[in-house]
Backbone as CSV, one residue per row, in Angstrom:
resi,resn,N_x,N_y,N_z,CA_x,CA_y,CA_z,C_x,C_y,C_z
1,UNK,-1.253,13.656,24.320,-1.261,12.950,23.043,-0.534,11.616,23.225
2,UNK,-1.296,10.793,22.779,-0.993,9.236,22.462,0.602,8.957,21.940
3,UNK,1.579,8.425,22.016,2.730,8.204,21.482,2.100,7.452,20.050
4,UNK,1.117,6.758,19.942,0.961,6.450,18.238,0.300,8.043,17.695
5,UNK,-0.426,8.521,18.160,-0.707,9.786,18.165,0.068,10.688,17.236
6,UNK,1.197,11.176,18.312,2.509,11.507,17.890,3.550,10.935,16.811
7,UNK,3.573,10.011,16.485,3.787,9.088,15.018,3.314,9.074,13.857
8,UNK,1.668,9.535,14.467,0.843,9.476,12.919,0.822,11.074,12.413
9,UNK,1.055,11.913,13.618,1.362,13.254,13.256,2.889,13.721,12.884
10,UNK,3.677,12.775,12.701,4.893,13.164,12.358,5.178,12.851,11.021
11,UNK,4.615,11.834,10.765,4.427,11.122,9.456,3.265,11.912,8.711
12,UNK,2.235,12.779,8.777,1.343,13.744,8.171,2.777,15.173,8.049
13,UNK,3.350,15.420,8.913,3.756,16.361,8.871,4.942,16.547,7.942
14,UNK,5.526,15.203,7.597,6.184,15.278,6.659,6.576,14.245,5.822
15,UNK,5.403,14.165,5.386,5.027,13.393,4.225,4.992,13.401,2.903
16,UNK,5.180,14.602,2.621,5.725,14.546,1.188,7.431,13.891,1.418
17,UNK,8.175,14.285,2.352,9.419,13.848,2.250,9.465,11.879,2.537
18,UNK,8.824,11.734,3.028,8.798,10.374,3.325,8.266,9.789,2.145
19,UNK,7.146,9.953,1.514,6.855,9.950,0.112,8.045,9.543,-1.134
20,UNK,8.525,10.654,-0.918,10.071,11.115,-1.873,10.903,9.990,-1.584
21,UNK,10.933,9.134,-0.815,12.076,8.784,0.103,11.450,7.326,0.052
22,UNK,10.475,6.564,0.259,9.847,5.699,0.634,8.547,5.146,-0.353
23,UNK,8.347,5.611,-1.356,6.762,5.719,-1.649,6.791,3.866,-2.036
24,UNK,5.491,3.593,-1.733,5.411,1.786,-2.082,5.569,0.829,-1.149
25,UNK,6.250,1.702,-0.223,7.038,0.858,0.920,6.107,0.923,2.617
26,UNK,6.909,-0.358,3.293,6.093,0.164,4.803,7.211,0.867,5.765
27,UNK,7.089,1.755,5.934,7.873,2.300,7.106,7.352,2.167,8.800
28,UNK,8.688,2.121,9.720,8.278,1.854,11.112,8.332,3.855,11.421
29,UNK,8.175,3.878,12.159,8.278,5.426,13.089,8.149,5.147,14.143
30,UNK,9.206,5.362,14.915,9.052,5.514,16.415,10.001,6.437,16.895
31,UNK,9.460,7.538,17.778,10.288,8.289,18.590,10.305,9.853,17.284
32,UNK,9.297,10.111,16.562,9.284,10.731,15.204,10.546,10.330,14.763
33,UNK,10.600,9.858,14.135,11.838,9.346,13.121,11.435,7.951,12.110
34,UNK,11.770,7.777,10.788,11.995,6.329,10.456,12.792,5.556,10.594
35,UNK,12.638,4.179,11.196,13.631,3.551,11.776,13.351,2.235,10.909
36,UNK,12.967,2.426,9.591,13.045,1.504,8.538,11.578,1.565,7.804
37,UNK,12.297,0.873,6.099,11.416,0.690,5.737,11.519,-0.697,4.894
38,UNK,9.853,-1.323,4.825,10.526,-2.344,4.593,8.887,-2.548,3.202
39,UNK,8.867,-4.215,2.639,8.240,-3.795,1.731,6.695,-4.493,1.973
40,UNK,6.389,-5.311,3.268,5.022,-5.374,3.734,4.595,-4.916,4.930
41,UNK,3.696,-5.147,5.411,3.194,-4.786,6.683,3.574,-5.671,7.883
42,UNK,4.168,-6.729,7.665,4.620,-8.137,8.102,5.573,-8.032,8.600
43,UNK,6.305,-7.999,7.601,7.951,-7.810,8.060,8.342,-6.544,8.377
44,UNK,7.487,-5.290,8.219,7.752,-4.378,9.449,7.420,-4.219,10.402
45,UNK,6.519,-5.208,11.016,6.416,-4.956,12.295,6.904,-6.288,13.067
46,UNK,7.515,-7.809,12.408,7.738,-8.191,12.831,10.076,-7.979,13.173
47,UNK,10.149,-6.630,12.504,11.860,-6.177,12.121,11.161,-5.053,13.565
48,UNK,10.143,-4.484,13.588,10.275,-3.724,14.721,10.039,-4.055,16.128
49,UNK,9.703,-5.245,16.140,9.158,-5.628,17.454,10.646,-6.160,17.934
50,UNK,11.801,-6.474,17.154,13.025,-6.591,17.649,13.796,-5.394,18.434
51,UNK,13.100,-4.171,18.061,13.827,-3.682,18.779,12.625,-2.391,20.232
52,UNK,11.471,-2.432,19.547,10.471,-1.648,20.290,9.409,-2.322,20.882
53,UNK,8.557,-2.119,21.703,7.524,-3.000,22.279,6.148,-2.853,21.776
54,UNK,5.401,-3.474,22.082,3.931,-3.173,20.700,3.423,-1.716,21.227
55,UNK,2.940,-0.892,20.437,2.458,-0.001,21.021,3.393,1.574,20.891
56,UNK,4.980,1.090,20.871,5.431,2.218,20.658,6.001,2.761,19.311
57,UNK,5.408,2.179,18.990,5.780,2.406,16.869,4.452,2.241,15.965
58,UNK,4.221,3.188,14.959,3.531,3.118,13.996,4.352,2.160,12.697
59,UNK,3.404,1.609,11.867,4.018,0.660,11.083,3.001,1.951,9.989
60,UNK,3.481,2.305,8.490,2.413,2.809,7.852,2.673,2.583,6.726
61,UNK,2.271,2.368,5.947,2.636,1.927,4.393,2.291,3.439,3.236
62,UNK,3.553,3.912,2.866,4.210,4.901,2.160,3.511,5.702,0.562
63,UNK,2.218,6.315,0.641,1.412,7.087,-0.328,1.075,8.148,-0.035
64,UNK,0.992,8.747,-1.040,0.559,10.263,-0.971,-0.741,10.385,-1.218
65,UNK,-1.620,11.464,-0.874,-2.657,11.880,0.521,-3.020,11.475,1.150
66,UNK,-4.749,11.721,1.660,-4.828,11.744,2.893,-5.431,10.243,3.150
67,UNK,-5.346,9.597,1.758,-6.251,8.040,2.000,-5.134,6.997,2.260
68,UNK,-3.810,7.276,2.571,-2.687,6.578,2.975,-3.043,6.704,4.669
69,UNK,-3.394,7.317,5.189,-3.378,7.464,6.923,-4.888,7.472,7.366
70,UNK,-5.747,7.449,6.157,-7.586,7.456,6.471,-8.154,5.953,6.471
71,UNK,-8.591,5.339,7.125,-9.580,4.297,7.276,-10.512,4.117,7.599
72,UNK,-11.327,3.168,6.547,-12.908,3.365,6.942,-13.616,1.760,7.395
73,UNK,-14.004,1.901,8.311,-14.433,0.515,8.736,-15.275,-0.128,8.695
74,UNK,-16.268,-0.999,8.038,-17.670,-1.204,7.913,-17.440,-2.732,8.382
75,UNK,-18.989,-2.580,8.941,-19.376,-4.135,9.430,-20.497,-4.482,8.737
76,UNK,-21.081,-5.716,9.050,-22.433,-6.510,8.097,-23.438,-6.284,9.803
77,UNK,-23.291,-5.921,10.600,-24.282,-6.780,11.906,-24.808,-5.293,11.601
78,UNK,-26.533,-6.042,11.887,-27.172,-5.197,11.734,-28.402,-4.867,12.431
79,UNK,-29.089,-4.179,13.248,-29.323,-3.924,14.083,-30.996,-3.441,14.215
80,UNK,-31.610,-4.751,14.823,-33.133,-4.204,14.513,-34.463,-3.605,15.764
């Protein structure tokens, strides 16, 4: 398993508490733990790159279910 892997499953796993704790907000996770939260996507990953390297931290922004950690991606190119 992926170390973001492991981040996005730590943050599912306890997510109602992070919720409780965070909701509105972006939190970093690295190493399963929160190691801040902050209130865009911006300034948490530019407060985490001070101390972690790209790649070893999830940045995730703080809602309850499953459409807080689900993304759906659509493109226009289309294919004939």
């Amino acid at each position: 398993m992926s170390t973001l892997d492991q981040e996005l499953d730590y943050y599912i796993k306890n997510q109602r508490e992070i919720v409780e704790k965070y909701r509105g907000q972006v939190v970093v996770i690295h190493e399963q733990s929160v190691h801040g939260a902050y209130p865009d996507e911006l300034t948490a990953v530019r407060e985490a790159r001070k101390s972690f390297k790209p790649g070893d931290f999830l940045v995730q922004k703080v809602e309850p279910g499953s459409d807080s950690f689900t993304q759906t991606f659509y493109s226009r190119v289309s294919f004939s």
